[in-house]
N, C-alpha and C positions, 0 to 999 in steps of 0.2 A: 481104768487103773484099779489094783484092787490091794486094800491095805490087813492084807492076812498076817499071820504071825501065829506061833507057837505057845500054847491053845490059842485059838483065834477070843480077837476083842469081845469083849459081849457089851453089846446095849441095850439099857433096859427103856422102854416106852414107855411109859404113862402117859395116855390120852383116851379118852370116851367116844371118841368116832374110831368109826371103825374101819370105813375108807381112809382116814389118815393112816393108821395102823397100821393096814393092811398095807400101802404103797410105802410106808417109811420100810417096816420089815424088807419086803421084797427088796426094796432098792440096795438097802445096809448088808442082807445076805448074800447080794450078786458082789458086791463090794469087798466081801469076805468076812463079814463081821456076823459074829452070831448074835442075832438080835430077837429080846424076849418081851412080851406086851405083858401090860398091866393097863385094867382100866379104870381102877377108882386110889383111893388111896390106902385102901384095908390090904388090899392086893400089892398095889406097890411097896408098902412096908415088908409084906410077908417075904415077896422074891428076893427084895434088897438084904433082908436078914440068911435067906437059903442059900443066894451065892451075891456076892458085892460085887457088883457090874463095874465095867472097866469106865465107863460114860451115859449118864441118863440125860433124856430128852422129856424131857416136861412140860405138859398142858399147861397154862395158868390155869384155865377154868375147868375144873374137875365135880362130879355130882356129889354133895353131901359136903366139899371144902374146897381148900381152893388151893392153887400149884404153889402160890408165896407159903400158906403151912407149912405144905411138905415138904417144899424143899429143905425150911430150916428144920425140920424133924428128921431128913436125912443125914443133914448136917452135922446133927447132934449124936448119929448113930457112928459108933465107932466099924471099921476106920473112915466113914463115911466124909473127914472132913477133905483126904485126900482125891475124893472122887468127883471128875468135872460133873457138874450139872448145867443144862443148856435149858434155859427158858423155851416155848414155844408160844407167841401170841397172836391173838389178829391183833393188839392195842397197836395205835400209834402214836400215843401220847406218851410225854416223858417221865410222868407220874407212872406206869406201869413197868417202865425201864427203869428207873430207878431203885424202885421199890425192891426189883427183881436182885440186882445188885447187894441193895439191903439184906436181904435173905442168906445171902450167900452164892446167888448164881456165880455162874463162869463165864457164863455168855449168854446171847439169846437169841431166836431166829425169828423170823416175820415169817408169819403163814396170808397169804399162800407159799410153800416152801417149791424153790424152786430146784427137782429135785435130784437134775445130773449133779449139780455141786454140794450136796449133803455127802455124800459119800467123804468129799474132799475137804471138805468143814469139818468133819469129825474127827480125819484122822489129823487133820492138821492142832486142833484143840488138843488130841491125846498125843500126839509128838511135844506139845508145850509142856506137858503135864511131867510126860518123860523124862523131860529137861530138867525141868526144876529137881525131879527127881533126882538125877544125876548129880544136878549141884552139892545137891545136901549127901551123896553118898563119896562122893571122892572130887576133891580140892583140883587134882589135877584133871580129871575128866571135865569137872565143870568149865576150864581154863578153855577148854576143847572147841566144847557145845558152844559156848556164852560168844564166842567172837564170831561166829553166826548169826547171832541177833544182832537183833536194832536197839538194845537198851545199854548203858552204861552201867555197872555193877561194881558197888566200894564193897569192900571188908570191913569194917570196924572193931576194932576193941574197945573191953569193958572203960575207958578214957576218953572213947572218942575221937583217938587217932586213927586214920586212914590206913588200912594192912596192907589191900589192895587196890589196886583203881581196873578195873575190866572194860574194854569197849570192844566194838566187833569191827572186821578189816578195816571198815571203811573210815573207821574215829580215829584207828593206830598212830596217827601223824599227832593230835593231840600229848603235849606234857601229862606224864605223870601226876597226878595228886597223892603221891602216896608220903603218909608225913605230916601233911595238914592236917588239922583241927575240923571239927567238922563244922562250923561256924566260918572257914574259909572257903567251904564247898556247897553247903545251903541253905535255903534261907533261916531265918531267925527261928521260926516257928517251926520249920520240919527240923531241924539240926536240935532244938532243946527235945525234943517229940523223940527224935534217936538217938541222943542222950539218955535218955531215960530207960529205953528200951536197954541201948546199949549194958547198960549199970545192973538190967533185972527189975527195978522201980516199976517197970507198969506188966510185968510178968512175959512168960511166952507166948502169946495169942499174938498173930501176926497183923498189923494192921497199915493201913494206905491213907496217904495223905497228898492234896492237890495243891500244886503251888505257879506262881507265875514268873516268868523274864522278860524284864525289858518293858516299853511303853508303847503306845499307839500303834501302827503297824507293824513293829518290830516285835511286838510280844510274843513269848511262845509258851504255851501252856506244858506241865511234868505232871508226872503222878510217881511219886514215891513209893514202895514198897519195903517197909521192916519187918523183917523174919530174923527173930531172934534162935543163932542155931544151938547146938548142943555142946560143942565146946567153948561154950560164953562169948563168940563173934559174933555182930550180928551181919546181918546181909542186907544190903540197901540196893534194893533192883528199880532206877529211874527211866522212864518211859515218854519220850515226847507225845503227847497227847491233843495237839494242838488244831492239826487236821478232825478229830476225833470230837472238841470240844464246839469245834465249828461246827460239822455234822449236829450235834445235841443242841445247839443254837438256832440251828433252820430249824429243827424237826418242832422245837418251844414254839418258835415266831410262827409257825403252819398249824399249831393248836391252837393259837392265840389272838393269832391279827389278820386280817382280809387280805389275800393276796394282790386284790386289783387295785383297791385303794390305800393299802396299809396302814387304814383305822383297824382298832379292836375291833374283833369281833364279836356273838352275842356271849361267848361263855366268859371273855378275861372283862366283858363290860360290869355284866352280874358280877363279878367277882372286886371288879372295882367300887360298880356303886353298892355294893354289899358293905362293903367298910365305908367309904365313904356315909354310909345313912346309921352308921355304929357311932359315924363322930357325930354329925347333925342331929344324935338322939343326946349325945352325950354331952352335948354344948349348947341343946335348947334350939339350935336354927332351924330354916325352911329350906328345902331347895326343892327343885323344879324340873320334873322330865319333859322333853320334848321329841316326840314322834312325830317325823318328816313320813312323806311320801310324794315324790313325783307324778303332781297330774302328767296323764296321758303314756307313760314313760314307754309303754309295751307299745305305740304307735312308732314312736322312734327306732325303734327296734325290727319294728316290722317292715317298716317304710327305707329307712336308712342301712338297714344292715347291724348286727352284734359289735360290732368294732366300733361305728360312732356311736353306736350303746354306751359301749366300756369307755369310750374316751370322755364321754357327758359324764359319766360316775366318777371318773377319776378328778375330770373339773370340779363335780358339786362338791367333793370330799376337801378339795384346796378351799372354793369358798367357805363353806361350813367352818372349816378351823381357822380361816384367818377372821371371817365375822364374829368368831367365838372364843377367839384366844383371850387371854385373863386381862379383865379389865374390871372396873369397879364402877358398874350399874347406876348409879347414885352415888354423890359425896356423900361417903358414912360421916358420922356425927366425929368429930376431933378427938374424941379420945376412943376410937374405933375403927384402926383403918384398915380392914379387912376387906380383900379384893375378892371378888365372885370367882369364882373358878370355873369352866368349862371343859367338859371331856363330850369326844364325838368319836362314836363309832356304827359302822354299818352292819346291820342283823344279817341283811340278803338282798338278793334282788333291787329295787329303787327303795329302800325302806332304812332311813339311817336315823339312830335319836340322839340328842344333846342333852347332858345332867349338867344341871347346872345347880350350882352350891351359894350358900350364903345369899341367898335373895329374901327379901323381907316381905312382898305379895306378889299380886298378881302381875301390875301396872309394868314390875320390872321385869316379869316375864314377856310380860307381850312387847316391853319394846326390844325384848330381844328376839322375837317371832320376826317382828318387824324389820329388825335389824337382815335377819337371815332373808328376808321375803326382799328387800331392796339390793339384799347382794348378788342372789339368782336371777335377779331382773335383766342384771348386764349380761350381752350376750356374751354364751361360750364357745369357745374356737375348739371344734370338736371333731378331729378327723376330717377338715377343710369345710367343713362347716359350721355354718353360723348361728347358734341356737338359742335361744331363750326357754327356760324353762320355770314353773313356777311350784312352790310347792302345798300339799295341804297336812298344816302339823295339827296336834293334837295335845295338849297338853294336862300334864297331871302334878299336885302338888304333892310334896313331902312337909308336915304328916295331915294334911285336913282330907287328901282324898287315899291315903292306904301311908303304911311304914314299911310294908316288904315291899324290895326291888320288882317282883314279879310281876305283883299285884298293880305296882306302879305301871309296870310296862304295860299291863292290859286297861287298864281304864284309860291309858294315854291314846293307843291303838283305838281303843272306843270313839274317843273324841277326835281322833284325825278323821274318823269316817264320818262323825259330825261336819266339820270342815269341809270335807267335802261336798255334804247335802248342801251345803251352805253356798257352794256356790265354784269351789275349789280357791285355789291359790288367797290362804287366809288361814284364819289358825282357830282354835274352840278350846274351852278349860272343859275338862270333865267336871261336872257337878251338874249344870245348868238342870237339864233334864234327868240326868242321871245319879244325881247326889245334891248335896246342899251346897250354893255359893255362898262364897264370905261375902260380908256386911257388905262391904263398899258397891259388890256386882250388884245383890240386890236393891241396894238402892238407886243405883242407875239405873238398872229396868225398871222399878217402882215408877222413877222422876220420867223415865223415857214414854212410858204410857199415862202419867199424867200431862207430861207438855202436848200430849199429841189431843188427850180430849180437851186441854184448856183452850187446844190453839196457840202453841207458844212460838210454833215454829216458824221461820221465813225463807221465805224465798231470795236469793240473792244471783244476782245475772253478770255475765261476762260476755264484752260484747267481742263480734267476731268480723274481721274486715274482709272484704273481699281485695286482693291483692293488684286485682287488676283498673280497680278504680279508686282503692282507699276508701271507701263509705261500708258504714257499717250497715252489714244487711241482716246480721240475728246474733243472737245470743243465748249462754247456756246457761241454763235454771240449775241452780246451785241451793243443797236443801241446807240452813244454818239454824242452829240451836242455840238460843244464848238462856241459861238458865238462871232461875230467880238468883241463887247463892251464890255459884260457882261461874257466874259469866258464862264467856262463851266456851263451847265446849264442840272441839275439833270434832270436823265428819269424820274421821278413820278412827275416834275412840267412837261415837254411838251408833254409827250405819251397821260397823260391825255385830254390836251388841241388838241392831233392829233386826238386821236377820237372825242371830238366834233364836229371838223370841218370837220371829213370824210378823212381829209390825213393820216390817220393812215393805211389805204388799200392801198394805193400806196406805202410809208413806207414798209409795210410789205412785198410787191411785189418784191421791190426794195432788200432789205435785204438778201431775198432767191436767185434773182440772183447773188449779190454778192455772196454769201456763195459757188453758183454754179461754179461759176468764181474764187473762190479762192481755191475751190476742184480740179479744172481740173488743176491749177496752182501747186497745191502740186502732183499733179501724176507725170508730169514730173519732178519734184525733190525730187523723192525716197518717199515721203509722203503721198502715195494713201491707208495706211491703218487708216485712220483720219476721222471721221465725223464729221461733223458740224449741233448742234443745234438750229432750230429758232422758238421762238414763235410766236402763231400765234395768231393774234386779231378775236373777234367778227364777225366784222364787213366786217375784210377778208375771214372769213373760210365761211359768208354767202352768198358769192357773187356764182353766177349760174358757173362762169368758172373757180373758184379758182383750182380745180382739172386740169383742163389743161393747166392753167398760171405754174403753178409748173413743170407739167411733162415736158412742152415744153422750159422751162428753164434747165434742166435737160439732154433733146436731146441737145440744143441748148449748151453744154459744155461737155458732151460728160460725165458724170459724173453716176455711178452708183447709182440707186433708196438710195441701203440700206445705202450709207456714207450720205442721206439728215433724218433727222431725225426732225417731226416737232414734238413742245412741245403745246399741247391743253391744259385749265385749265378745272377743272369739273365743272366751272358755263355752259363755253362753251358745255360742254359736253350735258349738262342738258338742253340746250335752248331748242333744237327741237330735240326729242329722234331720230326719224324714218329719220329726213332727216340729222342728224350728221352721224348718225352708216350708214346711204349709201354712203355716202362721204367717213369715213372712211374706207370700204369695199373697193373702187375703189382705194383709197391709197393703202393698203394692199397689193392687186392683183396686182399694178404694182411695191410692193418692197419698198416702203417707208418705213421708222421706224416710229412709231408713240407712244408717251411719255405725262402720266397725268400729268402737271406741278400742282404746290405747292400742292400737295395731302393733303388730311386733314382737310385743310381751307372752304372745299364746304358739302355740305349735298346732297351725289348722294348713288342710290340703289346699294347695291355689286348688286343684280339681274342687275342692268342694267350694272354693273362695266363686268359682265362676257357677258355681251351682244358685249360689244365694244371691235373690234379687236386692242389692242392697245398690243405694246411690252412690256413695261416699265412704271412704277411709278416715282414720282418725288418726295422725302418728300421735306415738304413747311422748309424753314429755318427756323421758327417760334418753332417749334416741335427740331429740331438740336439744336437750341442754350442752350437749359438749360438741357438736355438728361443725360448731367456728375452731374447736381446739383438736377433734379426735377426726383421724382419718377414717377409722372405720364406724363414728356416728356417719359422720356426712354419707359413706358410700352404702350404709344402710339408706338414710333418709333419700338420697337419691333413688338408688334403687327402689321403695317404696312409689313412690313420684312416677318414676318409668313403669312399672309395673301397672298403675293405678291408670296413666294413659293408654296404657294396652287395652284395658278393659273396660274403657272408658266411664273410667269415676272420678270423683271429685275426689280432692284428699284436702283437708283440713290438717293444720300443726297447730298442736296445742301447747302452752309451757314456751312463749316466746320472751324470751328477757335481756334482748339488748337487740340493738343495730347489724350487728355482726349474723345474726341467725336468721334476722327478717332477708337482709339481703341475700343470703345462700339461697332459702328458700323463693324468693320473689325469681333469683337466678334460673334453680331448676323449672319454675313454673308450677310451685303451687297453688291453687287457686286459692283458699284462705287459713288465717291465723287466728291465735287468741293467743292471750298470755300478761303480765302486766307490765308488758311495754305499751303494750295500747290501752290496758285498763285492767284493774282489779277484779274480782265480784264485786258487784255494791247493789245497795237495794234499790229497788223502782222508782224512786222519786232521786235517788243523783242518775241513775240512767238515764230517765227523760229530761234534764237539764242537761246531760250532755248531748242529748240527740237534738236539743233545739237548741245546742248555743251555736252563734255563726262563727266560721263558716258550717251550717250542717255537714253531720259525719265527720268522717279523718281523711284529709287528701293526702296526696302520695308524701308529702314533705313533713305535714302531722306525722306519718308514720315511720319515720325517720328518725326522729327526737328520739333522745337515751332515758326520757322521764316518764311513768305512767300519765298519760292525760288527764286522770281523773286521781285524784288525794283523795279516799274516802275509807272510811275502817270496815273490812270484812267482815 
């Protein structure tokens, strides 16, 4: 179809490529249009001035300025304000549409242009333009044109009464408003706004104004137009806009928020905590970034398929905002009750951080690390699968480790990767190594490396039944702090802080020979059929001689291999496949027991599960505690149980705390428990009272009872 006419249209181009050019020309002159290029803006002023094009098409981005200049320079060039101008951009963002608008545009196209329908874009534009034209030239012609369109169109006079009311075929059925006031026909705001125009008070320059109808789904968005004409009417052309406003809504939400999870994304984040760290400057507070990452994430992905990808992303993003919805950290002081704030948004790929505001140090950070680390515990129902996943954050303060968001975001990212040297699923402040910690950290580590050379630390054990005769056959070495000042001080505040600073390997070191020294110690009094459990860290199981620190501990007490039993987790397991399962090979062959501690909690291959010579499974207490009330503990723990006889290991549940949990498990046939239905930790001297009071051990009806057997303080 070709939109020729008498001179044919001319369109003027302005653009700097020259294949655009070159294919918009071609297309526009098959079309019938005479079309003229320009490629910078010197140029395009000059042609616009030698003959005024019927419709320009315009670059935004032009060499030496740019397309919003010139267009408003065209605009100022007479008659230049009657001449459509069509934006052209790659932008997809609604800063760049709007802007355009601003200027003076008419319209504007998205490049890549697609370009059988440019032809039909243009002339359709310059039929609009004709119209209007018409309007303003003869009263009766516009009556013509106007009821062809989709807009409603009043007359007003210099009063503000209605002269005309215009609709097109399809409105005809609508009452006249012709008569009313204009405060009977729109809102408050556009009706004094064409008042004024009306009367001459804000001059002739034509201007638009956006207004709304109605509430919640019923609403429909107008755009008014006042053209004040020549014989002092003015013209008010309304335009439902509401499909239009919805479009400009998706395109916002697609610049701004993640489309899989619909958290922010990383630009409306900066932009958030941009102001947000404006007021935290301006009000003296602290707040706190937090950089998540999903251990292992790309295995899921790989193993499972992109879809139970997306579906684990969509879960972590629901727990993240419900663990981190606004709550208040700490009772602030009475005359300050200012609630911590939480905002969560996902960068990309497995990598999502949480700002949190109004927090006063560290302590409240991490137990909101902590918070998040106990919510991703539970499994997630992800595309029929049953997932556990854990994560490694990294944390940065506002203002002791940076005051720009940026800045914040990279030290935080620093320290996730700390985190995860660390072992994974756990959290690290930026400072330690990499800047200075506040007072309180340092002096934990200070206090943590003197209790360790004073000797402060103890051992405390929890004993473990074997289910099928009730007598306790061993127990788990449990490492406790209790400090001069501060009492006792919880294992998940200093273990954490041991591995940072790397005492956590000598700790660990330490630990095994006690356990070796308190074995050889039970053999001479009648108590040589007892093992003792120790976990083992990251960071000790990597070291080059751990295999022979152990055994030579082992000679060194004269203790047989199989009463040492070490507990590995499956992040451990999973670090480095080839040099784990050699390590644990050489365990093996000299008689050690070796046990997957908190099973469940990690995402490892059964293929690789059956690779690793390991005795024993561990279930995580996570999966125990609700097994009597949640269907899908029990049919995990089950599962776990059956699994574990397929491949013939022993599975251990740990975190037993009532009657109801022993029984399931005694049901499915786990071989043994711990937890403080049978007994707390406690130190070595109430353990050996309990091991010799009669009847010895715990019989099947001991084990029954709803009360810890043993009263002793942890």
């Amino acid at each position: 179809m070709q939109f020729q006419s008498d001179p044919r249209r001319c369109v003027l181009i302005i653009d700097d490529d020259p294949a655009f050019t070159l294919l918009a020309s071609e297309t526009l002159q098959q079309a019938g249009f005479d079309a003229r290029t320009a490629s910078n803006s010197r140029q395009a002023v000059a042609s616009f001035e030698s003959r005024v094009p019927d419709l320009v098409l315009l670059d935004v981005e032009l060499p030496g300025s740019n397309g919003f200049e010139l267009c408003a320079t065209l605009r100022l060039m007479s008659p230049g304000i009657d001449v459509p101008i069509v934006m052209v951009t790659g932008h997809d963002d609604t800063a760049s549409i709007a802007q355009a608008y601003q200027v003076g545009a008419t319209d504007f196209i998205h490049k890549p242009v697609l370009w059988p329908t440019l032809a039909h874009r243009i002339g359709f534009i310059l039929r609009a333009r004709d119209n209007m034209r018409a309007l303003q030239a003869s009263e009766r012609n516009n009556r013509a044109l106007l009821q062809a369109l989709p807009d409603t169109i009043f007359i007003v006079d210099r009063h503000g009464v209605l002269l005309q009311h215009i609709t097109g075929d399809d409105k005809s059925h609508r009452a006249s408003l012709v008569g009313k006031q204009l405060e009977q026909v729109l809102p408050a705001g556009v009706a004094s706004a064409a008042r004024q125009a009306a009367s001459g008070a804000s001059g002739r320059d034509p201007s638009t104004y956006e207004f709304s109808v109605g509430r919640g789904k019923e609403q429909r968005s107008f755009e008014a137009r006042l053209r004040p004409q020549s014989d002092g009417t003015l013209l008010i052309v309304t335009r439902d806009t509401t499909e239009r406003q919805k479009a400009k809504a998706r395109i916002e939400y697609l610049a701004y928020y993640d489309i899989l999870t619909g958290l922010p994304n990383r630009q409306q984040f900066v932009r958030e905590a941009g102001g947000a760290t404006r007021t935290a400057r301006e009000a003296g507070r602290s707040m706190a970034l937090l950089y998540l990452d999903l251990d292992r994430f790309k295995r899921i992905n790989d193993n499972l398929g992109h879809s139970v990808g997306d579906a684990l992303l969509k879960n972590v993003a629901r727990r993240l905002e419900q663990s981190t919805k606004p709550f208040e950290l700490v009772p602030p002081p009475p005359d300050d009750r200012r609630a911590a704030q939480a905002r969560v948004a996902r960068l990309g790929g497995d990598e999502f951080v949480v700002l949190l505001t109004d927090v006063a140090d560290e302590a409240q950070t991490a137990a909101v690390a902590n918070r998040i680390r106990q919510s991703l515990a539970e499994p997630l129902d992800c595309g029929g699968h049953r997932l556990v996943v854990t994560p490694s954050i990294g944390i940065a303060m506002y203002p002791q480790d940076g005051t720009d968001i940026e800045d914040l975001l990279v030290k935080a990212d620093m320290a996730m990767y700390q985190a995860k040297d660390q072992g994974r699923n756990g959290y690290a402040f930026y400072g330690h190594s990499m800047a200075v910690r506040s007072l309180g950290r340092l002096e934990l580590e200070n206090d943590l490396r003197s209790a360790f050379q004073n000797g402060d630390f103890q051992i405390f054990y929890q004993p473990k039944v074997e289910l099928s005769t009730g007598a306790i056959i061993g127990v788990e070495a449990l490492l406790r702090w209790q400090h001069a000042t501060r009492g006792w001080i919880a294992p998940d505040v200093f273990i954490p802080v041991a591995e940072e600073t790397g005492l956590i390997a000598e700790l660990g070191d330490w630990v095994i020979r006690e356990a070796c020294k308190q074995l050889n110690a039970w053999a001479s009094e009648g108590l040589a059929h007892l093992s003792i459990a120790v976990n083992v860290s990251v960071q000790q199981f990597a070291r080059a001689d751990f295999v022979e620190s152990v055994l030579r501990a082992l000679w060194q007490y004269g203790v047989k291999p199989e009463q040492l039993e070490l507990e590995i987790t499956e992040s451990l397991l999973m670090r480095n496949v080839d040099d784990t399962t050699a390590c644990m090979k050489r365990f093996r062959a000299a008689g050690v027991t070796l046990s997957i501690d908190d099973f469940g909690t990690g995402y490892s291959s059964l293929g690789y599960l059956r690779q690793f010579p390991v005795d024993s499974l561990k279930i995580d207490r996570s999966f125990v505690k609700d097994l009597h009330t949640s269907d899908d503990d029990a049919a995990i723990c089950a599962a776990i149980i059956a699994m574990a006889r397929e491949l013939k290991l022993k599975v251990i549940a740990e975190g037993v705390a009532n009657p109801e949990q022993l029984e399931f498990l005694r049901t499915h046939g786990c071989d043994q428990v711990q937890g403080y239905l049978i007994s707390q930790p406690i130190p070595v001297g109430d353990l050996e009272r309990l091991l010799r009071s009669p009847p010895y051990g715990v019989s099947k009806e001991k084990a029954a009872v709803s009360t810890p057997l043993v009263d002793a303080t942890p």
